[in-house]
Structure formats: C-alpha cells, structure tokens
VOPAGU-2260 file (C-alpha; in pm, 1 decimal, decimal comma):
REM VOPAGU-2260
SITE   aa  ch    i         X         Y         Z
SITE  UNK   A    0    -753,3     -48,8  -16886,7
SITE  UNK   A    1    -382,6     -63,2  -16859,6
SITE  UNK   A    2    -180,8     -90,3  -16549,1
SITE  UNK   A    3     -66,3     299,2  -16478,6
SITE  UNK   A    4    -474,8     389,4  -16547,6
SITE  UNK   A    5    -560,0     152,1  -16279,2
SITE  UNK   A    6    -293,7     276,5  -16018,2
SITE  UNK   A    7    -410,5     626,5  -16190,5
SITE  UNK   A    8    -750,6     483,8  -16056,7
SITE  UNK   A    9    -668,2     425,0  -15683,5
SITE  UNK   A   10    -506,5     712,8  -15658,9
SITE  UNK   A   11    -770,6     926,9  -15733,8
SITE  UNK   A   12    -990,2     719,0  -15514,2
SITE  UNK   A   13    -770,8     802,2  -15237,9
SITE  UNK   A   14    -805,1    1205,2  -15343,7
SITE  UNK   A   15   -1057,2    1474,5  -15233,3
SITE  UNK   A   16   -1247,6    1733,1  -15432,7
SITE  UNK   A   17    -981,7    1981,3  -15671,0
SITE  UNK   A   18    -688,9    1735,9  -15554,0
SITE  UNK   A   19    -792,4    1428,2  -15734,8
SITE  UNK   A   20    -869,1    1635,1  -16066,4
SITE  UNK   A   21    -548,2    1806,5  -16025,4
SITE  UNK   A   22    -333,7    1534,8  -16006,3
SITE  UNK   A   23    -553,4    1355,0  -16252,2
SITE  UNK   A   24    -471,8    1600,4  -16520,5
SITE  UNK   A   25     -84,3    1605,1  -16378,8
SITE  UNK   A   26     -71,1    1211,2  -16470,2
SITE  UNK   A   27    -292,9    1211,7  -16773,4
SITE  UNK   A   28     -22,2    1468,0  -16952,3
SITE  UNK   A   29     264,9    1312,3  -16851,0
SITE  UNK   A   30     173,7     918,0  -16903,6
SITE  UNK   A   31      31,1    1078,6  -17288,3
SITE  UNK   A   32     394,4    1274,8  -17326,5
SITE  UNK   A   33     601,5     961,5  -17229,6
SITE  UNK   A   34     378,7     776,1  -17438,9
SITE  UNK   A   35     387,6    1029,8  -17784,3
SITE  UNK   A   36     798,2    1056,9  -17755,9
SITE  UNK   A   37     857,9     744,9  -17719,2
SITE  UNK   A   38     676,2     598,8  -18013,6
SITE  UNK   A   39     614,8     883,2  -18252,7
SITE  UNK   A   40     895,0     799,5  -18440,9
SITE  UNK   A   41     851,9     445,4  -18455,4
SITE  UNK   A   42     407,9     489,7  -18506,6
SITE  UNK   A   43     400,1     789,0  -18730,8
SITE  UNK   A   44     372,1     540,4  -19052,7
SITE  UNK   A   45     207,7     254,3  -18860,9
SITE  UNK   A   46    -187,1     182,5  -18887,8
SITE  UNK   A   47    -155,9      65,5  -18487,4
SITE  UNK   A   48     -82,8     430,5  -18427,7
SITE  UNK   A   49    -374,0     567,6  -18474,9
SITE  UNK   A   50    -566,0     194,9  -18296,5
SITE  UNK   A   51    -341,0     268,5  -17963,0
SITE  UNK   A   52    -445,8     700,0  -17963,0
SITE  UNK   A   53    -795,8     572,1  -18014,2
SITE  UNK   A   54    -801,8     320,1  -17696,2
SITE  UNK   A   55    -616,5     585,0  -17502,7
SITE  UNK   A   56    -839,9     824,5  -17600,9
SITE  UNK   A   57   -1090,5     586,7  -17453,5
SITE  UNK   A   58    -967,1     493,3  -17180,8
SITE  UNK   A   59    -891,8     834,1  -17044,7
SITE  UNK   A   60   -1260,5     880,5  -17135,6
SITE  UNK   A   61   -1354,9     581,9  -16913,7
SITE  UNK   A   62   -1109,4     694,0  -16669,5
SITE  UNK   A   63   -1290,2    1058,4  -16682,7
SITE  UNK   A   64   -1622,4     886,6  -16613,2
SITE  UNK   A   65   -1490,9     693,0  -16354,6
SITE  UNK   A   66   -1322,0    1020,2  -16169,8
SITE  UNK   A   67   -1611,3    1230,1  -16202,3
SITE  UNK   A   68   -1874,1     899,5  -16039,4
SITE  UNK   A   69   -1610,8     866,5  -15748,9
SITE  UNK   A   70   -1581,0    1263,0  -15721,0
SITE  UNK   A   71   -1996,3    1240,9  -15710,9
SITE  UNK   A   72   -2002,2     939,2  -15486,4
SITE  UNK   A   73   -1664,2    1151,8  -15283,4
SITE  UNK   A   74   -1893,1    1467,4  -15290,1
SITE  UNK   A   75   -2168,1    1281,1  -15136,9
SITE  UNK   A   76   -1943,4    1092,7  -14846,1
SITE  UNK   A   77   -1848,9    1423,1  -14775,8
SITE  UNK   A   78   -2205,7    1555,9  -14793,2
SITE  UNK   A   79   -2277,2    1284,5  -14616,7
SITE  UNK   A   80   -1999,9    1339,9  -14312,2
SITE  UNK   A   81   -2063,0    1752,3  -14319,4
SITE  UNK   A   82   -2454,6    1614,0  -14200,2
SITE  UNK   A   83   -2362,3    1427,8  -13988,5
SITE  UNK   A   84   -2097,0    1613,6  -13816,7
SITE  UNK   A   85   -2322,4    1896,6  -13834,0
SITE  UNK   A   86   -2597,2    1673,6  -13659,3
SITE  UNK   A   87   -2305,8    1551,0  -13421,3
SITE  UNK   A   88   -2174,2    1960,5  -13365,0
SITE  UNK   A   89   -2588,1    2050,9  -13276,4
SITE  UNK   A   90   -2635,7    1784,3  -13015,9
SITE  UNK   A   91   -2313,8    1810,1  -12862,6
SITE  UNK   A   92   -2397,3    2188,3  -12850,1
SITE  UNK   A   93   -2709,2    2128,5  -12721,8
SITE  UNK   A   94   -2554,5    1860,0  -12460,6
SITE  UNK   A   95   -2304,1    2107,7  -12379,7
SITE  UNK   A   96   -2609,9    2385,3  -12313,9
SITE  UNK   A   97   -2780,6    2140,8  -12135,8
SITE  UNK   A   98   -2442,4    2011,1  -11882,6
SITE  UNK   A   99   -2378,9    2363,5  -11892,9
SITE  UNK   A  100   -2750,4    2455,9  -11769,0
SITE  UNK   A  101   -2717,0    2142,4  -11504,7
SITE  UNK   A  102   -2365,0    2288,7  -11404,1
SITE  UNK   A  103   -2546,3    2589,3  -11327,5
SITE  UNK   A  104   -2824,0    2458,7  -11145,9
SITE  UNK   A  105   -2541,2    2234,9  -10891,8
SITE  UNK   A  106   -2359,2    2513,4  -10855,1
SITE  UNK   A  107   -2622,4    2751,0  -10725,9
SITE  UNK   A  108   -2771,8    2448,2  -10533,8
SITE  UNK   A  109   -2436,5    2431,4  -10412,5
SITE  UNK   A  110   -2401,7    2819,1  -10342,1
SITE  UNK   A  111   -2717,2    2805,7  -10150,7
SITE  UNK   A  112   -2578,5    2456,2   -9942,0
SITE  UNK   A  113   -2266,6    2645,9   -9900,0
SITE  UNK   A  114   -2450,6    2937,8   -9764,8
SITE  UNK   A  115   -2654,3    2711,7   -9547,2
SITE  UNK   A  116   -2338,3    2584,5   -9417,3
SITE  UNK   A  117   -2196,7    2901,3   -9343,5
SITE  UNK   A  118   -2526,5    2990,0   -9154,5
SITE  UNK   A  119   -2514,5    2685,9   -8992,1
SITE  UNK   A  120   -2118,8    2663,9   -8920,0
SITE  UNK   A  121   -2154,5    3079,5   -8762,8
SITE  UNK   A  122   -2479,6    2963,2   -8542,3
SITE  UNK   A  123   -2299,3    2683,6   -8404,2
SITE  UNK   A  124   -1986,8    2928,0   -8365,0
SITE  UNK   A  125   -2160,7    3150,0   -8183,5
SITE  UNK   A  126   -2373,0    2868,6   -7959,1
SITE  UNK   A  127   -2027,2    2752,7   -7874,0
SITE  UNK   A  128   -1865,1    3082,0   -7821,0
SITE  UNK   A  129   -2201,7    3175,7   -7554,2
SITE  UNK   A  130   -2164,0    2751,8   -7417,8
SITE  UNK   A  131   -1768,2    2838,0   -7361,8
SITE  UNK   A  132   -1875,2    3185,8   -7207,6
SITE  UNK   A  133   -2118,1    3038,6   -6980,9
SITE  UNK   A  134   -1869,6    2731,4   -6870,4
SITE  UNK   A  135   -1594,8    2989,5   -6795,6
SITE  UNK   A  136   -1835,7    3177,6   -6598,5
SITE  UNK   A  137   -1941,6    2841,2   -6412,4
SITE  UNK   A  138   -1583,4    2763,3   -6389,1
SITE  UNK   A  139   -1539,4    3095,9   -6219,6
SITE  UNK   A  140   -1821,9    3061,0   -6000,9
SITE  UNK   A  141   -1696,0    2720,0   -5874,1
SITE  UNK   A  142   -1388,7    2831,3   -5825,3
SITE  UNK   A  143   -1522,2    3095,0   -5658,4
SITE  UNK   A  144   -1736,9    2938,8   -5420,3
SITE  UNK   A  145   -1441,8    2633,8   -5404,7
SITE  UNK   A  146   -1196,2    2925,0   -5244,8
SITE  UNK   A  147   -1478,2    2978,3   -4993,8
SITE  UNK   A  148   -1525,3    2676,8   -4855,0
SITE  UNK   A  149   -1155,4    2585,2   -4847,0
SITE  UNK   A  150   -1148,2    2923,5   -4634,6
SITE  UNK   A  151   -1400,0    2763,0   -4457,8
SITE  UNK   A  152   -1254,6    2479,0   -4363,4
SITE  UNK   A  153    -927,6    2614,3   -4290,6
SITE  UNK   A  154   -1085,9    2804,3   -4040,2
SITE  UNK   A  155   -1289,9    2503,6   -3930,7
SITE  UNK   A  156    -954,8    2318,1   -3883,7
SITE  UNK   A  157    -787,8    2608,7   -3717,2
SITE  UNK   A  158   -1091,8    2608,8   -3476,5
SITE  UNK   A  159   -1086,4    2222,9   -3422,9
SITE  UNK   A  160    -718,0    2274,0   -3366,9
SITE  UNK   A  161    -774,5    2511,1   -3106,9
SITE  UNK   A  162   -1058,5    2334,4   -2908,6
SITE  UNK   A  163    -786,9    2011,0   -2957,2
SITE  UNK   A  164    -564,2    2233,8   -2830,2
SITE  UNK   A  165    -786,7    2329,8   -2538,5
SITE  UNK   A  166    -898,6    1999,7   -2453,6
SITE  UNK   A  167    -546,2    1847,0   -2445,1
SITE  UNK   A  168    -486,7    2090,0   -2195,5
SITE  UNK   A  169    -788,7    2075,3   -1972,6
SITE  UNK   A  170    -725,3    1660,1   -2021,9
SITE  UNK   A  171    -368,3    1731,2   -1912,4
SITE  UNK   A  172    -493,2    1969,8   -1626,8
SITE  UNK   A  173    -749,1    1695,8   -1518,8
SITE  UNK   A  174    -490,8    1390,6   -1574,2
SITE  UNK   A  175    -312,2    1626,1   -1309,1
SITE  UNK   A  176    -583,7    1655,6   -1076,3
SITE  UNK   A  177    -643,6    1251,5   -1113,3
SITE  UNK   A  178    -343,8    1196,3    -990,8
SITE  UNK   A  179    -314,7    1452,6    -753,9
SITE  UNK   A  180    -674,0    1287,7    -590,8
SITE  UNK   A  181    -558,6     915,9    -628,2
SITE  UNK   A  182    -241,3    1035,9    -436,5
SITE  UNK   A  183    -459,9    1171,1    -175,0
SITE  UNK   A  184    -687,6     878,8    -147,0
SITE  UNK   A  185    -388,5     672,1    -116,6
SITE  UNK   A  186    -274,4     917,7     126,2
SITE  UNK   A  187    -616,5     851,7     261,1
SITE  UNK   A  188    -612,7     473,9     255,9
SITE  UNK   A  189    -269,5     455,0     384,4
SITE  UNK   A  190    -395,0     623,6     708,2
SITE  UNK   A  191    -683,0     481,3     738,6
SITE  UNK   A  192    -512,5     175,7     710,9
SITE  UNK   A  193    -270,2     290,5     968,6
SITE  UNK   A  194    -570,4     366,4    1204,4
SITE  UNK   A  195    -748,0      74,8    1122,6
SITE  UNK   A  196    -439,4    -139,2    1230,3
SITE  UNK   A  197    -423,5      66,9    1559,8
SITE  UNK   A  198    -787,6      54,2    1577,4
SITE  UNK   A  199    -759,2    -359,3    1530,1
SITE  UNK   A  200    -468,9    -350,0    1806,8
SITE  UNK   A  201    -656,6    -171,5    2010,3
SITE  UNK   A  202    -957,1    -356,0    2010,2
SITE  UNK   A  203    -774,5    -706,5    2014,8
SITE  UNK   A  204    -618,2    -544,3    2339,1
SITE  UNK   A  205    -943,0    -430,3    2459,1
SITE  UNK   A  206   -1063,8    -752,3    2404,9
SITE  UNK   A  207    -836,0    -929,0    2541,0
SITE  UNK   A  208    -811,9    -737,7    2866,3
SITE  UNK   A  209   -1171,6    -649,4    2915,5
SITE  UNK   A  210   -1406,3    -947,5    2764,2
SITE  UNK   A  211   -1188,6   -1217,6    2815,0
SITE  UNK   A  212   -1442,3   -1420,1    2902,8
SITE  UNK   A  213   -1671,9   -1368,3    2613,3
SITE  UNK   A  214   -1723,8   -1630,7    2373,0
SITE  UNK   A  215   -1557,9   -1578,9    1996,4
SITE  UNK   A  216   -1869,1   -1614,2    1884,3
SITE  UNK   A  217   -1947,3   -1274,8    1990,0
SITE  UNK   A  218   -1567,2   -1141,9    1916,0
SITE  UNK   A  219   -1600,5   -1211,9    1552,8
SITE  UNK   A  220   -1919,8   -1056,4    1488,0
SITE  UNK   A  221   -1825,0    -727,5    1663,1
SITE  UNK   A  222   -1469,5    -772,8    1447,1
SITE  UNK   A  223   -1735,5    -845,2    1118,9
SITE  UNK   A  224   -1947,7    -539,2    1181,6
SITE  UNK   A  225   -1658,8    -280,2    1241,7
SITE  UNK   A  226   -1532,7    -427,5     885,4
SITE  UNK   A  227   -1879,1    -320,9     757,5
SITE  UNK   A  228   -1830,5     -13,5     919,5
SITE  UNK   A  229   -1487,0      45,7     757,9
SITE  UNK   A  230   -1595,9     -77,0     473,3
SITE  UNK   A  231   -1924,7     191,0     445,8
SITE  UNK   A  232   -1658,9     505,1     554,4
SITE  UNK   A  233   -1458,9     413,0     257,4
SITE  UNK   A  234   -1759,2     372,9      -1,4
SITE  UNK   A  235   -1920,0     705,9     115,7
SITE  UNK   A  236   -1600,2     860,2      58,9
SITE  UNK   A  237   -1447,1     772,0    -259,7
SITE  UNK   A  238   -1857,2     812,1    -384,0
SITE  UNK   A  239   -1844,7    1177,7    -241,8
C-alpha cells in the first residue's frame, strides 16, 4: 500500500458514516487522474502499465475492504454510543423523575413546615399581643393604684405637717408657760428666801433676847427642824 493510500487510510478512520465514503471517492478520483495524466504518455506502450493499473486496482480494492470494516466497526461504535447514551438519557430521565418526585415531596413537606410556622408564628403573635394587653392593663392598674397612694401620702404628710404644726405651737405655748412658772417659783423662792432671812433674823433675835440662857444644844435643833420645815413647804409646793 503506497503512502497517499495509507494517509487515504487515516483519514477515513478519522470520518463518520456518508463523510468517509464521500471523501473516499473525492481522493480515489483524483490520486487515479494525477496518476493516468501523468504517465499515460510515457506507459501507453510499456508492459509496467498495465502491472501498476493492476496493483492500483488492488489496492483501492484493499482500501475498499478496509473502508467498509472500519465503516462496520464505525457503525457499531456508534451503535454502540447511541446504547449507551440512550441507556445514559433513560436513567438520567428517570433520576431526574425521581429528584424531581423528591423535590416535590421537600417542597410540600416544606409547605406544610411553612404553614406550621405560620400557625405557630400567628399563635405566638396573638399570645403576645393578649401578654402586652394584659401588661398594659397591669401597668395601668399600678399606675392607677400608685396615683392613689401618692394622694395618700400627700395627704398623710399634709396631716403630719399640720399636727407638727400644732404641736410646735402647743410646745411653744407650753415652753411659754414653763417659763412663765419657773419665773414664778423663782418669784416664789426669792420671797421665801426673803422671809426665811427675816424669819432667821427674827428668830436669832428672839433667841438672843428671850432664851439666852438656853444651851446651843437646844438652839440648833430648833434652827434644824424649822430647816425641815422649810424644806417640806418647798417640796409640797413645787410637787403640787
């Protein structure tokens, strides 16, 4: 097999189906053309002529053979692939029905958790809403009761500022009698004090004048029992 039938060769290998015969035939009629004009003149009259037609001949046979085995063996490849990516197309459809049936089953599991949510999301909405209503209410109810008993004890205060108030007044009023009584006790004292003095002269005088010849013995205890007596006025008065 000559060198252009052997590149002839790989490039049909490379082909597929009606392009490898086409271009086949396209090669076979020109390599036989270039081949015919440019030794017809020179093989007409030689024996090797009709030798070289005969191997071409055969070779293009072989090379016929060879085409149609590798457009066979090509056929079955191809066969071969159209199985498989048929085999390939039905499971991928089928994995694609089944991810689609899956898809479908999470998303109406998820509808239904959604939905859940949502029932879930407005219950706790509206236990917040009534917990809110009820604190305000609270919140209104202490304040409420707070304004009360701040009334309260303003009036409390007002009252405790009154009966101060009062009391600082009757505590003034009986500071004032105090010291109007301590200034008459020691109005008191001072006079008796003054009489006791006189008394005292009086008695020393009497004493002196009339019992002259008593012993002091008996002067100091009648001296010592009008102290007592002094003494006893005073107590039963300032205990009145």
């Amino acid at each position: 097999m000559t060198t252009e039938l052997i590149q002839l060769y790989d490039t049909v290998s490379e082909k597929i189906g009606k392009d490898g015969a086409t271009a086949l035939a396209n090669y076979i009629t020109k390599f036989t053309n270039e081949r015919l004009n440019a030794n017809l003149d020179n093989l007409v009259d030689k024996p090797e002529f009709h030798k070289e037609v005969a191997e071409i001949r055969m070779d293009i046979a072989d090379v016929r053979v060879e085409v149609k085995n590798v457009y066979s063996e090509l056929k079955q490849d191809i066969a071969d692939v159209h199985n498989e990516i048929a085999n390939v197309r039905s499971e991928l459809k089928q994995d694609i029905a089944d991810v689609r049936n899956e898809i479908g089953e999470v998303r109406s599991e998820l509808k239904q958790d959604i939905a859940d949510v949502r029932n879930e999301i407005a219950n706790v909405r509206s236990e917040l809403k009534q917990d809110i209503a009820d604190v305000r209410t609270e919140i209104a109810n202490v304040r409420s009761e707070l304004k009360q008993d701040i009334a309260d004890v303003r009036n409390e205060i007002a009252e405790v500022r009154t009966e101060i108030a009062n009391v600082r007044s009757e505590l003034k009023q009986d500071i004032a009698d105090v010291r109007n009584e301590i200034a008459e006790v020691r109005t008191d004292i001072a006079g008796v004090r003054t009489e006791m003095v006189i008394l005292k002269t009086d008695l020393q005088s009497e004493i002196k004048d009339g019992f002259s010849k008593m012993n002091r013995v008996a002067i100091q205890w009648l001296i010592g029992l009008f102290a007592s007596l002094i003494t006893l006025i005073l107590t039963l008065y300032f205990n009145r």
